[in-house]
Structures are given as C-alpha cells and as structure tokens.
C-alpha positions as CSV (number, residue, x, y, z in Angstrom):
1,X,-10.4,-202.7,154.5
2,X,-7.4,-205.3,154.4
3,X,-5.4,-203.0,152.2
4,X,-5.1,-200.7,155.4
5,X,-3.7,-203.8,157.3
6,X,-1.8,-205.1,154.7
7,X,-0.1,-202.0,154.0
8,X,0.0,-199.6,157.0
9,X,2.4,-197.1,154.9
10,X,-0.8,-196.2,152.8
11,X,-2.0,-193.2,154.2
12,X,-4.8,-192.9,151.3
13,X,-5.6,-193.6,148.1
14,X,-7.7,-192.1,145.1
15,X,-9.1,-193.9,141.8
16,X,-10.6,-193.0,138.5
17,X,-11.5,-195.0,135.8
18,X,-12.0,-195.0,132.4
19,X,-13.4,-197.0,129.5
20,X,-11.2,-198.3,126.6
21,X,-11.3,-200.7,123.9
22,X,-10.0,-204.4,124.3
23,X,-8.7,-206.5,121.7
24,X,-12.1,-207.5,120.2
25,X,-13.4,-203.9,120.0
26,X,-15.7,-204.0,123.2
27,X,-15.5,-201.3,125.9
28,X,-14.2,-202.3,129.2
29,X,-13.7,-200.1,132.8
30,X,-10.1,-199.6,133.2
31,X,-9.4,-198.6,137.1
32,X,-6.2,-196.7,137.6
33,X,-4.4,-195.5,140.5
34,X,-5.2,-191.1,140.1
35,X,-3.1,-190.5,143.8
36,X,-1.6,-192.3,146.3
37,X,-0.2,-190.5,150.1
38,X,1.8,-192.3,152.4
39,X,1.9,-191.6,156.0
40,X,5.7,-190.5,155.6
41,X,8.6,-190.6,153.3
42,X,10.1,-193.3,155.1
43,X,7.2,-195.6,155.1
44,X,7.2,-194.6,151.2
45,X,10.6,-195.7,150.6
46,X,9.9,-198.8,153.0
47,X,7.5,-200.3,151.3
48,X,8.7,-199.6,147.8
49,X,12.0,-201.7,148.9
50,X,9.4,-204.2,150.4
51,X,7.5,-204.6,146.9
52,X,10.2,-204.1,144.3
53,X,13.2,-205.1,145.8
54,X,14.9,-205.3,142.3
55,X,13.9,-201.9,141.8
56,X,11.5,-202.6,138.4
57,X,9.2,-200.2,139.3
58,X,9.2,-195.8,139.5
59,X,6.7,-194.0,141.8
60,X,4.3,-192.9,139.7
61,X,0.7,-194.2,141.0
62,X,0.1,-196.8,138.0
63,X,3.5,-198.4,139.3
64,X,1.9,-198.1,143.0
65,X,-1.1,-200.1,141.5
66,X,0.9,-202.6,140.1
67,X,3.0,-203.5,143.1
68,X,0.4,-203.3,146.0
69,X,-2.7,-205.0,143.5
70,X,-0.3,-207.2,142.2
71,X,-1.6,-206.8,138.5
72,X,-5.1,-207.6,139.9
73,X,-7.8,-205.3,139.1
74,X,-8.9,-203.3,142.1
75,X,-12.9,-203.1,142.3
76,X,-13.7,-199.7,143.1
77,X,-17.8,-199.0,142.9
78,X,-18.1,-196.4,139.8
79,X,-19.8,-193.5,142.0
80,X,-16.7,-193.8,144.3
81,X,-14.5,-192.6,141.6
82,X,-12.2,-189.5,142.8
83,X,-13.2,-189.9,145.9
84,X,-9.8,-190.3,148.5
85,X,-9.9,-193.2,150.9
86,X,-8.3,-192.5,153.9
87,X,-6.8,-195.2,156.0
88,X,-9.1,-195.6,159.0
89,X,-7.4,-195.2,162.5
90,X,-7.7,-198.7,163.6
91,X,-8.7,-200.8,159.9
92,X,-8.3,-203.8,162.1
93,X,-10.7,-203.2,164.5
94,X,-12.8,-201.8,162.2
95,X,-12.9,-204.8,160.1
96,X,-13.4,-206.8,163.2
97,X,-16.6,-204.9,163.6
98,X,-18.0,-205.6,160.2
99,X,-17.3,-208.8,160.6
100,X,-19.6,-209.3,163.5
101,X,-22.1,-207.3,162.2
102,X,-22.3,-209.2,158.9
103,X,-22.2,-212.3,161.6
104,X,-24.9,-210.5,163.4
105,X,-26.9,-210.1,160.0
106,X,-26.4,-213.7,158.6
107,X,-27.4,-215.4,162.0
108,X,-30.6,-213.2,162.4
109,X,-31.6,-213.9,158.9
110,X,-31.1,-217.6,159.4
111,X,-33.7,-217.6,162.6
112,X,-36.1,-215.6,160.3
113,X,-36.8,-219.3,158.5
C-alpha cells in the first residue's frame, strides 16, 4: 500500500517472476517489473526526472523497478503473479484502515489471554 502514497504517478503495476540460477548453481525467484501505467504522461515524465535526475535510466519496466524499488527486491506472493495492481482511490485511507483493523486484531487477541 505505501507504494500508492509514495508514488501517486503509478497508476498500476503488473509482476512475473521467474527462477534462475545464482552463482553457486541454486535456483532462486527472480521478480521483474512485466508492466507498469501511469496515470498520465506528465506524471510519467515527472517522476522519472524525480528518480533519475541524471538521466541513467530508459523506460523500460526493469528500469522502473530499479528506480522506484531502489535495487530492493519487491515481494510479490507467487499466485499474484500477472495479476495488475491498480492504485486504490484513496491508498492512504485505505492503509489507515488496515491499520486499525490489524490494531483491532492484535488488542482483541491480547484480552483473549
């Protein structure tokens, strides 16, 4: 949810993942960036001044990953895969909400003692 606040030019985004081979031979889940929509071309070209303003990075979505995750790994959950997430209409106050209800869960499991 805080990548809607953070970055309100994201209209939505779409992952896949594959498996590869590290250095030691082992399979690991690579998570790549398959689309990426912004709510305008503006807001596009906005935040791509915002994230690389020495212009390092093209447009393609793997560049997109790298600039808004920062080179972290995003954690997508497997069966989500190619599935588009759409920026909410209000991510904050929909975070706010799951906030209180994990609140609301926690403090109910706590008098369960």
């Amino acid at each position: 949810m805080h990548i809607w606040i953070q970055y309100p030019e994201i209209k939505s985004l779409t992952f896949e993942d594959n498996y590869e081979y590290d250095d030691n031979g082992s399979y690991f889940r690579y998570i790549f960036l398959n689309q990426i929509e912004f709510i305008n071309e503006e807001a596009k070209e906005d935040l791509h001044e915002r994230l690389d303003p020495d212009d390092i990075f093209d447009e393609e979505p793997e560049d997109w990953k790298e600039m808004i995750f920062d080179g972290i790994q995003p954690i997508v959950d497997p069966e989500s895969m190619l599935q588009t997430f759409t920026r909410p209409e209000n991510p904050q106050k929909e975070l706010d909400n799951l906030i209180a209800e994990i609140s609301q869960v926690i403090a109910s499991a706590g008098g369960a003692s």
